[in-house]
C-alpha positions in Angstrom: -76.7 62.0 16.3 -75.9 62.3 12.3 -73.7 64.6 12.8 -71.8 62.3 15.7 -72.2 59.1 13.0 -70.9 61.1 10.3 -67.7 62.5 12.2 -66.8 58.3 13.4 -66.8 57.6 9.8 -64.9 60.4 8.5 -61.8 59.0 11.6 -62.4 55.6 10.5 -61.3 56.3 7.0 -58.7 58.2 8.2 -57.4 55.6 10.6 -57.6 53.3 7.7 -55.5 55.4 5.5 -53.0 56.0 8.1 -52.2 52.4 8.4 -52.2 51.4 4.8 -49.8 54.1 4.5 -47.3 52.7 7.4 -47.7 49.5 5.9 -46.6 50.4 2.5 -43.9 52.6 3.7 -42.7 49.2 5.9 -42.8 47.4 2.6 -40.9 49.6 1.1 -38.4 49.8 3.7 -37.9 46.0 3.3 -37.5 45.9 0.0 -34.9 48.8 0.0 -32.6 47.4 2.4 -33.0 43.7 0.8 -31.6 44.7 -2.5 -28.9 47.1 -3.8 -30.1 50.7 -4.9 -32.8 50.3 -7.7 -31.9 53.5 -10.1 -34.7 56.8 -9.9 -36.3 57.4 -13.1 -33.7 60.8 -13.6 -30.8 57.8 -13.0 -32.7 55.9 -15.3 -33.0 58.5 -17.5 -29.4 59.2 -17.6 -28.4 55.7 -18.2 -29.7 56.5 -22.0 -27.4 59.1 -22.2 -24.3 57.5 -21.2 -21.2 55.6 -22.8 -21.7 51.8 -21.3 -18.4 50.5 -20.3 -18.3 46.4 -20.3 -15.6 45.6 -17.7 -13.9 42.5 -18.7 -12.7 40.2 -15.3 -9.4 39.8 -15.1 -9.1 36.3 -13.8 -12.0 34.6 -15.9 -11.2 34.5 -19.5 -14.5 32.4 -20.6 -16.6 34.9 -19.2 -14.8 37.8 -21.1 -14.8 35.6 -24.5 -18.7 35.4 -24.1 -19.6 38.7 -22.7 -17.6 40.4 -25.4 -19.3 38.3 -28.2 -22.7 39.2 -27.0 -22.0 42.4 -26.7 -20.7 42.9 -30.1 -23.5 41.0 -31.4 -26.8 42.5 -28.9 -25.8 45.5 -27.5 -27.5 48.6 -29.0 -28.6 51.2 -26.5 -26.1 52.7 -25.8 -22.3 53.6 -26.9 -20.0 51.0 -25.2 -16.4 49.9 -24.8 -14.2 47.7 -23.3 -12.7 48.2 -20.4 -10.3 46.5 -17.5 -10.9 46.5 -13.5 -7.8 49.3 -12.9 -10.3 51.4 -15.7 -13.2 50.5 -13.6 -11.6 52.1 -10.8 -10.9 55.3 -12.2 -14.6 56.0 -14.1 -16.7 54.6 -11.9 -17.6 58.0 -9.8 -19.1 59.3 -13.0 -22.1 59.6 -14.0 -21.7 60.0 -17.5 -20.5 56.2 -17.7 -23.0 53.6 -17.0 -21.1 49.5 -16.4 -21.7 46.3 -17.1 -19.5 44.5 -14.5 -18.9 41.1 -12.9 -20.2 41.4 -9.1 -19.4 38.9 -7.2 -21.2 37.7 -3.8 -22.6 41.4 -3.5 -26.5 41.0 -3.6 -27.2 37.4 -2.4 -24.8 37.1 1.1 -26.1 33.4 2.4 -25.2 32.9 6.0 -22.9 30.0 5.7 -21.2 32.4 3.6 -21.2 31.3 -0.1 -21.1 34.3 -2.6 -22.4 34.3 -6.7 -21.8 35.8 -9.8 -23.7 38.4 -10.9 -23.6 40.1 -14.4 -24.5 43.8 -13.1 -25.7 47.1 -15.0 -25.2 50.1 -12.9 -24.7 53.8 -13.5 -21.3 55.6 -11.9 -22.0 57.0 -8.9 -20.5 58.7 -6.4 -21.0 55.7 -3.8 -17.5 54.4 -2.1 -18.6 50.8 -2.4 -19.5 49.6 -5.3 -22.3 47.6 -4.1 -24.2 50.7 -3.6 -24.1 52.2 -7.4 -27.5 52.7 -8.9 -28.3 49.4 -10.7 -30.1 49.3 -13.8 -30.2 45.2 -13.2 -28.3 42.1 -12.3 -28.5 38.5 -12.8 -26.9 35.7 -11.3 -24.5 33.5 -13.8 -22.6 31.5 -11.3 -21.6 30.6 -8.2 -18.3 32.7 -7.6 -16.1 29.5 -6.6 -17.5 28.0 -9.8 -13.8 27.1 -11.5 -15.2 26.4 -15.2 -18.2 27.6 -16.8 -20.9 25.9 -19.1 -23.2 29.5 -19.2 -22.1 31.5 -22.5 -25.2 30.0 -24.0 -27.0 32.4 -22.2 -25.5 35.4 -22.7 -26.8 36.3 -26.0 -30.3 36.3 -24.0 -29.1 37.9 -21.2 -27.4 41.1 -22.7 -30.7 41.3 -24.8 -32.9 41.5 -21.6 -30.7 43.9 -19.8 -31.5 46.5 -22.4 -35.5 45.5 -22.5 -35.5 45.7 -19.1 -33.7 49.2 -18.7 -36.8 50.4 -21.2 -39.2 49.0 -18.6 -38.0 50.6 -15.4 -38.8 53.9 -17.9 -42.0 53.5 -17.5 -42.8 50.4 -14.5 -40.2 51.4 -11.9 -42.9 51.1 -9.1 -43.9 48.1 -9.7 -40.3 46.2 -11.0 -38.9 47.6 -7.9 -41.7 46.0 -5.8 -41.5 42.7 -7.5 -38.2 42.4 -9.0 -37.5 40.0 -12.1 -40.4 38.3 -10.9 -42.2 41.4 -12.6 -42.1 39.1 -15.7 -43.3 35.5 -14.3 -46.7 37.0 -15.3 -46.0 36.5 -19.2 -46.6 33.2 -19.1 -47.4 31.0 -22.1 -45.4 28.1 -23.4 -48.6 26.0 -24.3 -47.2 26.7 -27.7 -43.4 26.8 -27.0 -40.4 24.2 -26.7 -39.0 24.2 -23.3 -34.9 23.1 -23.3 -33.4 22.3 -20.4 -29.8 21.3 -19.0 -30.8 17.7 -18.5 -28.0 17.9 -15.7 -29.4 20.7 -13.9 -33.1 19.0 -13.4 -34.2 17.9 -9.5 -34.0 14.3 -9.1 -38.2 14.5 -9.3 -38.1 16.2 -13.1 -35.5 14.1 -14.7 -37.3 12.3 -17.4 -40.0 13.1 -19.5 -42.8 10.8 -18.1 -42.0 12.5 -14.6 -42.3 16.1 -15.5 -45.8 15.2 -18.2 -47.5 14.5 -14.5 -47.8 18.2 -13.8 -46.6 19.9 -17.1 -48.6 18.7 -20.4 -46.0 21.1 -23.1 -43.3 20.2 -24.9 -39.5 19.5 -23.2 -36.2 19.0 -24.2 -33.9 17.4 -21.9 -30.5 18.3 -22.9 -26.6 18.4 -22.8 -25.2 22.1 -23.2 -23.9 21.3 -26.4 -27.5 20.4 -27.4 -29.0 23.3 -25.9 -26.6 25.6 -27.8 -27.1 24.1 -31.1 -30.9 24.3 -30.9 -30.2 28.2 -30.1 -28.1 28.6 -33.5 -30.8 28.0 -35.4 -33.2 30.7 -34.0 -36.4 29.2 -33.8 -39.2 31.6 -32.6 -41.2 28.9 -30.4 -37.9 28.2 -28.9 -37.1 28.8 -24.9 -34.7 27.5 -22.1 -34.2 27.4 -18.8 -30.7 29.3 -17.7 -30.3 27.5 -13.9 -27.4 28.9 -11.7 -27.3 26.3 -8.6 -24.0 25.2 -6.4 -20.7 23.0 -8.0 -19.7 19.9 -6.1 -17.6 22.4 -4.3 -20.6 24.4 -2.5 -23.6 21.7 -1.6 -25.4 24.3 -0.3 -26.6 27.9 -1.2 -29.7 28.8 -3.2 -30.6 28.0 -6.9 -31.6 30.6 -9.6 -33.8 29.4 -12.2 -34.7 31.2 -15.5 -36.4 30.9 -18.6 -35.8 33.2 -22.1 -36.3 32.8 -25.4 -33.5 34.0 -27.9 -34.9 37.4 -28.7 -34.2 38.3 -24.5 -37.6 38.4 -23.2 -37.5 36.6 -19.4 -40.7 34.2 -18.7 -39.9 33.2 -15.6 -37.5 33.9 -12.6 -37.5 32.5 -9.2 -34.7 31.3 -6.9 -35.0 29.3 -3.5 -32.7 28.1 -0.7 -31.6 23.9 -1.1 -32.1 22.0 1.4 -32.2 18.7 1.9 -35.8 18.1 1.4 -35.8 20.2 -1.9 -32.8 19.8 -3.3 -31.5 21.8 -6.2 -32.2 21.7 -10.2 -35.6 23.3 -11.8 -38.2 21.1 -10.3 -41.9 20.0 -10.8 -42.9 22.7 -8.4 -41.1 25.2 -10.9 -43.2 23.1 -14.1 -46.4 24.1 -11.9 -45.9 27.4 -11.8 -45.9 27.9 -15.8 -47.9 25.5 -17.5 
């Protein structure tokens, strides 16, 4: 009878076992063919040793005047130089050159069929479509029919946090590719920081002060850009702000990207969501209650 008892618990931790391990191998699956190829830690590894080419666009000239500032200002772990598309082309099968390139539309395909910028790290690889290189990270900048853009502020931060976040995978690949940049939403603390943001890129129910203090007691800045980017000259250490990528008057529809960094490149929060009618886009009080 023991013997019998003992043998239904020994298949019952078994069974258990076998199922955890489908599910996580399901999860995994999911998460694989949701997002372009996360890099293996020898890719990562190999990233270090390689010459970063920073691919300028051909046909946006505001993007290549802040990229290329930010670059020459941030960018310190690894060689780098400046390169055009046709270049691009010709490297990009090799492994010894790693690429900071303008993606557009490639990671986030919305049904209706509206595309987005995406500033992209990857490693050459000997992938035909680009889409599939090894990617160190990406972030979304813009929508890809935006015709003007009002983003360089957020470069500086952005080119910081690429390289941060290339040192993480190191050493957190596991979990950064389970959780993506929402990896970071966990450092959360702004009790004793000043939040800017874009006054124009707030939801309709978080566009004034007295609004947003009903669900987020810290202190905000509501903003032009010009604002925001003269606060961010003068370096303060308390400082952060909200980076939103959401659709121009061209696309009504699409998702929204919201982000917060402080100057120095760390990322506090990420999160992005599909607009609808009923939650329309800008950074919104539900965004506030996720990191007071």
């Amino acid at each position: 009878m023991k013997l019998t008892q003992m043998l239904r618990k020994i298949l019952a931790k078994l069974l258990i076992h076998k199922y955890s391990l489908i599910y996580m191998l399901i999860l995994l699956g999911f998460t694989a063919n949701a997002n372009p190829p996360l890099a293996s830690k020898q890719q990562i590894g190999m990233f270090k040793n390689s010459k970063t080419c920073i691919v300028l666009d051909n046909s946006n000239i505001s993007y290549n005047l802040f990229l290329t500032d930010a670059i020459k200002k941030y960018w310190k772990n690894t060689e780098f130089e400046f390169i055009d598309q046709l270049e691009f082309e010709k490297r990009r099968f090799n492994s010894n050159f790693s690429f900071l390139v303008l993606m557009k539309g490639v990671f986030d395909k919305d049904p209706s069929g509206i595309s987005y910028n995406y500033m992209s790290l990857v490693l050459g690889d000997a992938a035909r479509d680009v889409t599939n290189m090894p990617e160190i990270c990406s972030i979304p900048i813009s929508y890809s029919d935006e015709p003007t853009s009002d983003n360089g502020y957020a470069f500086p931060a952005i080119i910081q946090f690429m390289q941060k976040h290339a040192t993480n995978l190191e050493k957190k690949r596991f979990i950064i590719s389970m959780l993506g940049l929402k990896y970071y939403n966990h450092k959360i603390g702004f009790n004793n920081k000043v939040l800017l943001l874009n006054k124009d890129k707030v939801a309709a129910n978080a566009d004034s002060p007295g609004k947003i203090a009903t669900v987020y007691p810290y202190y905000i800045k509501l903003l032009t850009v010009a604002e925001i980017e003269a606060e961010i000259a003068t370096n303060p250490v308390n400082l952060v702000f909200n980076f939103h990528v959401g659709p121009t008057t061209v696309s009504g529809s699409g998702k929204c990207f919201e982000m917060i960094f402080d100057v120095e490149g760390n990322l506090y929060y990420y999160n992005y969501r599909k607009i609808t009618n009923d939650n329309p886009d800008g950074f919104n009080l539900k965004d506030f209650k996720h990191i007071k």
